[in-house]
Residue, then its C-alpha position, 0 to 999 in steps of 0.5 A: x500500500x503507498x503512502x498516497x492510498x494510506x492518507x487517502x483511507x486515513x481521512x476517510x475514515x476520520x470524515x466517517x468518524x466525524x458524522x458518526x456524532x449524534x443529535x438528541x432531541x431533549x424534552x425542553x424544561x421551563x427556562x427553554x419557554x422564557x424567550x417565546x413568552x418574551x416574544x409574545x408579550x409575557x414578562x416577569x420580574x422577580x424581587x427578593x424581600x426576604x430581608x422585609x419579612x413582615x413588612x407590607x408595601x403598597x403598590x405604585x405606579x406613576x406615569x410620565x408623558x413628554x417628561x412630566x409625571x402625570x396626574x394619573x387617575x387614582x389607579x394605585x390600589x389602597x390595600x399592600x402586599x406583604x414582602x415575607x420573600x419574593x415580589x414579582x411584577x409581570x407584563x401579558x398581552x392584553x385585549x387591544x395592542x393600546x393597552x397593557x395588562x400587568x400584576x403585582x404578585x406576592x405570597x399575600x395575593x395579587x393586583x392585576x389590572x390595564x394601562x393606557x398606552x400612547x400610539x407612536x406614529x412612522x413618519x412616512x405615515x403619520x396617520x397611522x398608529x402604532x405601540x411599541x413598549x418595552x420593559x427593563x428593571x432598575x438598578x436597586x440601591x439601598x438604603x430604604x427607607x419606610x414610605x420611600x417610593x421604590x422604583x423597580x420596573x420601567x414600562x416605556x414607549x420607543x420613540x423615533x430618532x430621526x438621526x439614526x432613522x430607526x425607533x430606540x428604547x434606550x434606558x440608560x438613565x431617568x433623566x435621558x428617558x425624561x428627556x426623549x421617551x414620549x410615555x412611559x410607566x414607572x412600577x414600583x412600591x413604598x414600604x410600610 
């Protein structure tokens, strides 16, 4: 056998090894579903309280439009949550593409209800509207203190960036929302 038939026998034989590997089809665990709830407007934000146990906070959400923190109808609920360990704030498609749906859940029970959205509008038809939100949570800084509205998760509209020729949703910093964002929700508590 030459040295040319050897190497040739050579990498057939690696090529054969190499297709020999499988692929395995594994039953998808919860984790697998996040990003296709995401997709259909299904959001979830968990906080830990475990260090407020026996603490209770009441629920708040203030709206801002063009930069100014609204006159909002009295939405917020007059009851609290109890913080004995998580609080989970979460987003679900709603009846119409105006408005969203949202909870605040807790061991002690829940409030859902629907907020107003704003319509964005593309400017080559500026007659035809259009939402698009999204949501990010903050970055939690203690101290805390009692009473104290604690911002945890911001529900904003994109806006339209003439520069970049494009919609942006960019939450680097409130005062940069304040000044671009056109709508936009703050969620969070005050401790009791």
């Amino acid at each position: 056998m030459n040295k040319h038939s050897f190497i040739t026998i050579l990498f057939s034989l690696v090529a054969i090894a190499g297709f020999g590997q499988e692929i395995k089809m594994n039953e998808p665990s919860f984790d697998d579903y996040i990003p296709v709830l995401n997709v259909k407007g299904y959001r979830a934000y968990r906080f830990d309280f475990h260090d407020f146990d026996g603490y209770w906070a009441k629920p708040v959400i203030k709206e801002y439009i063009d930069g100014k923190e609204s006159d909002m109808p009295t939405l917020n609920p007059k009851f609290g949550v109890s913080l004995n360990d998580k609080l989970v704030i979460g987003f679900f498609p709603s009846e119409n593409d105006s408005t969203v749906a949202f909870v605040y859940h807790s061991f002690s029970g829940q409030w859902n209800d629907r907020l107003p959205l704003r319509p964005i509008f593309y400017a080559d038809k500026p007659k035809e509207p259009f939402y698009l939100y999204s949501s990010c949570p903050f970055e939690l800084k203690p101290p805390f203190a009692e009473g104290q509205f604690i911002p945890l998760v911001f529900y904003a509209s994109y806006w339209y960036d003439a520069d970049w020729d494009e919609y942006i949703f960019s939450p680097s910093t409130l005062s940069y929302f304040l000044k671009y964002c056109p709508h936009f929700y703050i969620f969070g508590i005050e401790i009791q």
